[in-house]
C-alpha positions as CSV (number, residue, x, y, z in Angstrom):
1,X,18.9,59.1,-13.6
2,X,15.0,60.0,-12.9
3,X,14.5,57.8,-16.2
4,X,16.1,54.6,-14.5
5,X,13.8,55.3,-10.9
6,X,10.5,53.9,-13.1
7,X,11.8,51.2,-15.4
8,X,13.7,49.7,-12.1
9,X,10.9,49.8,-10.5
10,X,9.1,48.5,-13.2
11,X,10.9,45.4,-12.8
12,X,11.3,45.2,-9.3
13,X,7.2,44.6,-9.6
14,X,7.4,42.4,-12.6
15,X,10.0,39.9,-10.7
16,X,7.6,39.6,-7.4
17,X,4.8,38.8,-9.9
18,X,6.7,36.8,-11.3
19,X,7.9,35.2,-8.0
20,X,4.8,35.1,-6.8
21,X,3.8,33.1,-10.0
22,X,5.8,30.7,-9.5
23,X,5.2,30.0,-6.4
24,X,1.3,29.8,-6.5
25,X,0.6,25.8,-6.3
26,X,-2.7,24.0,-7.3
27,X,-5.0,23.5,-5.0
28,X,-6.2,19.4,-4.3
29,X,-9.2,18.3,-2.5
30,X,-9.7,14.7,-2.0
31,X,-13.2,13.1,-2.2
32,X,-14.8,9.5,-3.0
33,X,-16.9,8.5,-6.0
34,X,-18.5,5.8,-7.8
35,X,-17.1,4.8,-11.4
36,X,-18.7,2.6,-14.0
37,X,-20.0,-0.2,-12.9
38,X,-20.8,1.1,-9.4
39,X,-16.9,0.2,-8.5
40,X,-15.3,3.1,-5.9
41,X,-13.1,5.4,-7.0
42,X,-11.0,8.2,-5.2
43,X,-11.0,11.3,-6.9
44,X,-9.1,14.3,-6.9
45,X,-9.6,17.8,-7.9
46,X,-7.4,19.8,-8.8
47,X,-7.9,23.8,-9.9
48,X,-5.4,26.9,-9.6
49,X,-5.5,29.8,-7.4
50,X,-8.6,31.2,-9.3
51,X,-10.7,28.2,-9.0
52,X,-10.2,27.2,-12.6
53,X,-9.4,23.4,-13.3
54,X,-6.1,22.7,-13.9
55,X,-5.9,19.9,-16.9
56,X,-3.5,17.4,-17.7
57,X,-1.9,16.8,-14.4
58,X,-0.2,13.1,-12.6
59,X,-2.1,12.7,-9.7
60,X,-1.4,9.3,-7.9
61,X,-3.5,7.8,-5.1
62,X,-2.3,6.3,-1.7
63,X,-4.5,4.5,1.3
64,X,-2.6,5.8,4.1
65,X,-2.0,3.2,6.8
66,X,-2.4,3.7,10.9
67,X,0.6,3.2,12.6
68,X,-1.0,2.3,16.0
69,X,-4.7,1.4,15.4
70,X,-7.1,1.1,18.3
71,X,-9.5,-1.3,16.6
72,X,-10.1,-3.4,13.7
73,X,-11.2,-1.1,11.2
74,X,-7.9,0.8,9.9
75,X,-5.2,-0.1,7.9
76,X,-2.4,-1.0,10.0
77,X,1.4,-1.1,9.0
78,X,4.0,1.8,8.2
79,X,4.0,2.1,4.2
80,X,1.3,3.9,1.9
81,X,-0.6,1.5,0.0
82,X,-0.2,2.8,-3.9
83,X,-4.2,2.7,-5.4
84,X,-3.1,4.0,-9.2
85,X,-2.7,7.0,-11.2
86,X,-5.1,9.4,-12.8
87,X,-4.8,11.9,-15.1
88,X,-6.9,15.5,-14.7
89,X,-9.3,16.1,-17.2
90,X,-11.2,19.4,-18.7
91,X,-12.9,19.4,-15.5
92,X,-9.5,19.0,-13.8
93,X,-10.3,15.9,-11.7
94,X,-8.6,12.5,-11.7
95,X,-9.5,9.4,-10.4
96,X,-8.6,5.7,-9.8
97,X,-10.5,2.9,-9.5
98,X,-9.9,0.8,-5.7
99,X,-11.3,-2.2,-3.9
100,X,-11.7,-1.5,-0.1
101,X,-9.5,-4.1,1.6
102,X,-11.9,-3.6,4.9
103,X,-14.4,-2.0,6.4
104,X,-14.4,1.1,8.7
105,X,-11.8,4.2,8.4
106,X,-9.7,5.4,5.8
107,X,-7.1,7.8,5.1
108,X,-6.7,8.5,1.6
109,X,-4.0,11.1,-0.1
110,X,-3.8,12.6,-3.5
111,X,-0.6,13.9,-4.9
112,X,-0.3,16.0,-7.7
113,X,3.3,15.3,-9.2
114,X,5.1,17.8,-10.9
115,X,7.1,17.3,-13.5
116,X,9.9,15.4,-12.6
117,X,7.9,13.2,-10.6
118,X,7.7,14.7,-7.3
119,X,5.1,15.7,-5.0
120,X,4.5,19.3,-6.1
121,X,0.9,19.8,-3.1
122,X,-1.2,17.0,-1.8
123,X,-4.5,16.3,0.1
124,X,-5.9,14.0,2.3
125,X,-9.6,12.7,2.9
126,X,-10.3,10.9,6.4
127,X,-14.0,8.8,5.4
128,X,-15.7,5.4,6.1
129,X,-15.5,2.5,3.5
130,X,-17.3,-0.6,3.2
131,X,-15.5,-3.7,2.1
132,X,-17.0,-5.4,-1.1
133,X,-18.7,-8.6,-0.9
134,X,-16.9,-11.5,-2.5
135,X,-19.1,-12.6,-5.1
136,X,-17.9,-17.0,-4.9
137,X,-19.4,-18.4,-2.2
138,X,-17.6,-19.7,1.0
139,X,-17.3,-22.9,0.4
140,X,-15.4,-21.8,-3.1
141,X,-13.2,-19.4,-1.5
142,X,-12.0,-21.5,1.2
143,X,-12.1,-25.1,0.4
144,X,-9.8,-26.4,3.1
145,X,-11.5,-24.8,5.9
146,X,-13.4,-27.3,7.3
147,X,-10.3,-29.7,7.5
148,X,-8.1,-26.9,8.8
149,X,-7.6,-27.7,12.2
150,X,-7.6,-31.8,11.5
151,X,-5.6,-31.3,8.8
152,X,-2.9,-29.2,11.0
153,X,-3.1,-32.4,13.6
154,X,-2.2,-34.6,10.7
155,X,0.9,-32.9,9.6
156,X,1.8,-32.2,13.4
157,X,1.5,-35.8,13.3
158,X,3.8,-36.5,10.5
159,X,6.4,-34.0,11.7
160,X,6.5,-35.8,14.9
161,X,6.1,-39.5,13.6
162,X,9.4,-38.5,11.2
163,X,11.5,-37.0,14.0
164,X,11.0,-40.4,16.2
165,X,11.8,-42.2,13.2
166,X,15.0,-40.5,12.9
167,X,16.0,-40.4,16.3
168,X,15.6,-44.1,16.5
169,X,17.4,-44.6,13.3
170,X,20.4,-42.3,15.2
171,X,20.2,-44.6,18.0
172,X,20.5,-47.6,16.9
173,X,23.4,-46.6,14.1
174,X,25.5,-45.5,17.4
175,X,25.1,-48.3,19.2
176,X,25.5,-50.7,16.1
177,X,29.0,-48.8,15.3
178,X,30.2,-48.7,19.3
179,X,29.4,-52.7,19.0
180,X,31.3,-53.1,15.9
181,X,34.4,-50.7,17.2
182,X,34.5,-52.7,20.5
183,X,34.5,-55.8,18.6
184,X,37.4,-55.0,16.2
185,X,39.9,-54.8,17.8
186,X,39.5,-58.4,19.8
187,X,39.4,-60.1,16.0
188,X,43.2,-58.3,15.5
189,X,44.7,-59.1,18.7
């Protein structure tokens, strides 16, 4: 019996290592860089509970929306809007490429998936972004704004011109039918 008190022992402390193991998670910051081409990319980093990079990991990126926002700079709405998929490298950081859809606060996540897909840890990174400045002029992007409210009056116009037509064309179809009905019956009499 003394001989069993060490090897149970034994492997009471190999299964809480190994518990313990298994239930270390990667650690994900969340941070912002510039990719080729000067475009913006969100990155994430992603290392083990040593520091060491963890490679060959699914990270996707989200732009996390603002349910009630207080001014104009925030993404408004109630959905995550899905900016791509990276993959870690020997450095074990991912990244995706974005275009900021406006300018002022963002709430970016990172999740590292595990593999079957779910969210095994995430992080989040609250920072400033600057929209990008369309490169077609004004006048290319937008050709019917300087008809836009005339143009509106115009089809308000048409809308309203058709609906009289047709209301006078239901008119006078009524009272041509009630002329005809009364008149009828006086021919067979």
């Amino acid at each position: 019996m003394k001989t069993l008190a060490p090897v149970a022992t034994l492997a009471l402390i190999a299964t809480q290592l190994l518990a313990a193991a298994a239930l270390a998670q990667p650690t994900v910051t969340v941070e912002l860089g510039t990719g080729f081409g000067g475009t913006p990319n969100v990155l994430a980093r992603v290392t083990d509970e040593q520091g060491s990079p963890v490679t060959r990991r699914t990270v996707e990126f989200y732009l996390m929306p603002d349910f009630f926002p207080n001014d104009g700079g925030r993404l408004h709405g109630s959905r995550p809007v899905y900016l791509g998929v990276g993959t870690t490298d020997t450095t074990g950081t991912a990244r995706s490429g974005f275009t900021p859809p406006f300018t002022g606060t963002a709430l970016f996540e990172a999740r590292l998936l595990a593999g079957d897909g779910r969210t095994e840890t995430s992080a989040q990174l609250e920072t400033d972004i600057v929209r990008s400045l369309d490169p077609s002029p004004p006048s290319i992007s937008k050709p019917l704004a300087s008809i836009r409210l005339p143009l509106g009056f115009a089809i308000l116009g048409l809308v309203a011109g058709l609906w009289l037509f047709l209301i006078i064309v239901t008119v006078t179809t009524v009272r041509t039918l009630r002329k005809l009905g009364k008149e009828e019956p006086a021919r067979t009499a």
